[in-house]
N, C-alpha and C positions, 0 to 999 in steps of 0.2 A: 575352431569352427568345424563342424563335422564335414565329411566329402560329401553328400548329400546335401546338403545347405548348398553349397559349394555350386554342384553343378546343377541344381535348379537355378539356381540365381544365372551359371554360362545359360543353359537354356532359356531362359527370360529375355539376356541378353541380344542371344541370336534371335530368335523371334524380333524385340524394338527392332535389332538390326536388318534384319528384310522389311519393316514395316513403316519406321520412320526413317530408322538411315539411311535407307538408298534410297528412299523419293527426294531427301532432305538433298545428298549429293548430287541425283538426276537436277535437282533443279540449280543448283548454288554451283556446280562444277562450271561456269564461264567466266570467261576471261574479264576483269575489270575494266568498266562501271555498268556493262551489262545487269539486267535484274534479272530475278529469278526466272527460269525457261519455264514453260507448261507444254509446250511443243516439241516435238523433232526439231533439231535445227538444222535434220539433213531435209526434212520432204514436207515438214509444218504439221504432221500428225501430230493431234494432241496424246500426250503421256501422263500429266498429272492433271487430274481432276473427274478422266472420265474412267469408266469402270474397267471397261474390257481392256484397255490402250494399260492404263495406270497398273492392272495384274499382271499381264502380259509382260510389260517393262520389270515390274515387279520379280518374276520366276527368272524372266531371263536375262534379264540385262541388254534389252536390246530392243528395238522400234519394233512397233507391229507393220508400218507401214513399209517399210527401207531396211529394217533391218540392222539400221543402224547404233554402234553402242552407245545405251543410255544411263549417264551416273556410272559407277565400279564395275567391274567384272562379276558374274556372279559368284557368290560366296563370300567375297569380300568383308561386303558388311556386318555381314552375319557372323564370320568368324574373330574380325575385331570389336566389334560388340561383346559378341559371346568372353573372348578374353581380359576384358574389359573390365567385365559384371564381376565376372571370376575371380578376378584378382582383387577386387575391391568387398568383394563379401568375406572372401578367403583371410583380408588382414585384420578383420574382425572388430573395428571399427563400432565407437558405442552410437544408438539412434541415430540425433540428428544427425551425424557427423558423417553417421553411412549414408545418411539419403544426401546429403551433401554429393558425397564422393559420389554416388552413383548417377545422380542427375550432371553432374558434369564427366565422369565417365561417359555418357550416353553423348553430350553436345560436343564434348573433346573429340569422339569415333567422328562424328559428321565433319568437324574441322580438318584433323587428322587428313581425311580420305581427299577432302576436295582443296585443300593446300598440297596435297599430293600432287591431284589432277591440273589444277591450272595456278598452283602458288600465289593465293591469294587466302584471309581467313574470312569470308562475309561481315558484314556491320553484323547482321541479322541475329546469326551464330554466337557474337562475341558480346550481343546484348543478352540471346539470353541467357549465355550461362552466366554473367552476374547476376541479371536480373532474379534469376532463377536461386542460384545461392542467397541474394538475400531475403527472397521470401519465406527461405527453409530457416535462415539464421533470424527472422522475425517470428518465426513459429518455435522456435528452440529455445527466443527469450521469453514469450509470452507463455510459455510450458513449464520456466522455471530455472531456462539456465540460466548462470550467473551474468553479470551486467558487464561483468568483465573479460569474460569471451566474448559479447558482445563487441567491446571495448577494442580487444585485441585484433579482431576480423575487421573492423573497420579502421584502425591503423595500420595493420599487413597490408590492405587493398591500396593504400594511400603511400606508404613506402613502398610499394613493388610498383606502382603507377608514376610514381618521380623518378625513381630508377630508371624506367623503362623510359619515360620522359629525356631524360637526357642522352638515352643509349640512341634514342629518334634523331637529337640533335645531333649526335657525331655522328651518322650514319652507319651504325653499328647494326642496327634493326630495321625492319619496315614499321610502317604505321598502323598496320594491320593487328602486328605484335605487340605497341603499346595497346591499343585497345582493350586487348586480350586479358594486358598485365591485371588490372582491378582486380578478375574473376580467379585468377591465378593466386595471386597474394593473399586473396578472402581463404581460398580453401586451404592453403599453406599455413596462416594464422589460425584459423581457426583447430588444426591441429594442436600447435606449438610455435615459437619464436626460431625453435633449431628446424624444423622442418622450413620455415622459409629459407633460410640458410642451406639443406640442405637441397631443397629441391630446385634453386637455383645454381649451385654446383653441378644438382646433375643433370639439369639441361644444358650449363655451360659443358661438359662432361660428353653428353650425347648430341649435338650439335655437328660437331669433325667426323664425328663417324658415321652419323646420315649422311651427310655431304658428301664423304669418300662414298659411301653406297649410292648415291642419286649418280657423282661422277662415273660409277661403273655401272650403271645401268643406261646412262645417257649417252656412252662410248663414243666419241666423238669420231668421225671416217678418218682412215689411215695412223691411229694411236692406239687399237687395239690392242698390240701386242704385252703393253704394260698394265692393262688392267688385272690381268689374274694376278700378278705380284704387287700390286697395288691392292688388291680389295685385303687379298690374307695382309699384307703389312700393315693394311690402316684398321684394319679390326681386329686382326689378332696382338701385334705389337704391345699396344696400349694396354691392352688385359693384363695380357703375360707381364710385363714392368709394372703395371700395381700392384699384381698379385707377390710379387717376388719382391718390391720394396716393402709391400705392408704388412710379409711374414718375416724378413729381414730386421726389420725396425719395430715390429710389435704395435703399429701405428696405423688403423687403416685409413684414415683423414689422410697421412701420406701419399700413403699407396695413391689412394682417388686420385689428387695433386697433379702426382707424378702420371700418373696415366693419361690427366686431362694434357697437361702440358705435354706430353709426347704426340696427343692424337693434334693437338694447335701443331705440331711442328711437323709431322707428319701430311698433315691437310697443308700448309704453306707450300711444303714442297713442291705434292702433287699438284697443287695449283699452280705452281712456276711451270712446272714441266709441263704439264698439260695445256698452257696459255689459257685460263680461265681466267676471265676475271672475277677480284675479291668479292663481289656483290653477290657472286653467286651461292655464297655460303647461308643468305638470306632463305635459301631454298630447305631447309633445315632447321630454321631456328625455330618456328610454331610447333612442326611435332614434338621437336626436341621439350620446347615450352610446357609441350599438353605431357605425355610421359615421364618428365622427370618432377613434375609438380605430383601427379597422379601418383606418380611411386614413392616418393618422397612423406607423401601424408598417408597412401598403407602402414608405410614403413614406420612412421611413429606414431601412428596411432595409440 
């Protein structure tokens, strides 16, 4: 794919991302069973729907009335979108498969951003990027793809939703997460059978190390002192041991293995040390969800 492709597709991106993505997180960014905001929830200005309020909040991220922060920070959006687009035009992905990717690149940024903000992934969100997938994947068979990538995307969806199903019942995941699974398993099938495979490794993979990141960012009072040896340990460690098993052994599936399982042990620790509880690793598992599926189906495209 040329670099021109490339960064018109980032440029597209960022644009969606100030235009849909940060009204989508201004309004979806509260706390559960809350419905979508239209208002300030500091001073009751309206922000989405009227013109002036809705730009405003738009450019700046921020109330017209109060001043209050509305949805991401600015740039936010924009620049995970933008890398979003990028990386999904970049792996070069054939038709339907890119519009695939990229309409869920687009509803993954919005998830992403406000499971950030208040750890939760909305119904809304997680309907429609199935939804959405499968009206590309019923335009992709009615266009002449085979009946058996049909076939295949809706058994992915249906094993990554029982999977997920049961991860609900041990309390492994939130419910939020099974939701999600359907849209996740569509796009991972519809790749390849190794792409589901692998995109679930690497969000099992990327999961410890959000976590170790959210736990240094959320620095809890009077523990400070160990998070700078904490964040290098829990993100660099795990690299450095896959990268050095999987040129050792000539095996990168190894390497991976061994990396995930360092950053699992790793993340137990800090979470002893730190007194958190396990639940909290919840706080990680959706991005982890939406990026290693996204990267997973670049990747074997």
């Amino acid at each position: 794919m040329s670099s021109t492709t490339v960064v018109t597709a980032a440029v597209v991106g960022a644009v969606l991302g100030g235009g849909l993505v940060r009204p989508v997180v201004a309004a979806y960014a509260r706390p559960a069973p809350a419905p979508p905001a239209r208002e300030c929830s500091a001073c009751g200005t309206r922000v989405l729907g009227g013109a002036g309020g809705w730009f405003a909040a738009l450019a700046k991220g921020r109330c017209v009335g109060c001043g209050a922060r509305v949805g991401c920070p600015p740039g936010v959006a924009e620049v995970v979108t933008a890398l979003a687009f990028g990386g999904v035009v970049a792996g070069g992905a054939p038709g339907w498969l890119l519009a695939a990717q990229l309409w869920f690149a687009l509803v993954g940024a919005a998830l992403v951003l406000v499971d950030a903000a208040v750890r939760r992934l909305p119904d809304h969100l997680t309907a429609a990027a199935a939804l959405g997938l499968a009206a590309l994947l019923a335009g992709a068979t009615v266009s002449g793809q085979p009946w058996s990538v049909a076939g295949r995307v809706v058994a992915g969806a249906a094993v990554v939703g029982a999977l997920f199903f049961v991860a609900v019942l041990a309390g492994a995941v939130a419910f939020g997460d099974f939701k999600l699974s359907p849209a996740l398993g569509a796009l991972l099938a519809w790749t390849s059978w190794q792409a589901v495979v692998a995109g679930l490794l690497a969000s099992i993979f990327l999961a410890p190390l959000l976590v170790l990141g959210a736990l240094v960012v959320e620095r809890p009072p009077g523990r400070r002192a160990l998070w700078p040896v904490l964040a290098v340990a829990g993100l660099a460690a795990p690299g450095a041991v896959g990268v050095a098993v999987a040129r050792a052994t000539g095996t990168g599936a190894l390497g991976v293995l061994t990396a995930w399982a360092m950053a699992v042990l790793l993340l137990t620790v800090v979470l002893l040390v730190q007194g958190q509880q396990v639940r909290g690793t919840r706080v990680a598992v959706g991005p982890a969800l939406i990026a290693g599926s996204l990267l997973a189906s670049i990747a074997l495209a």
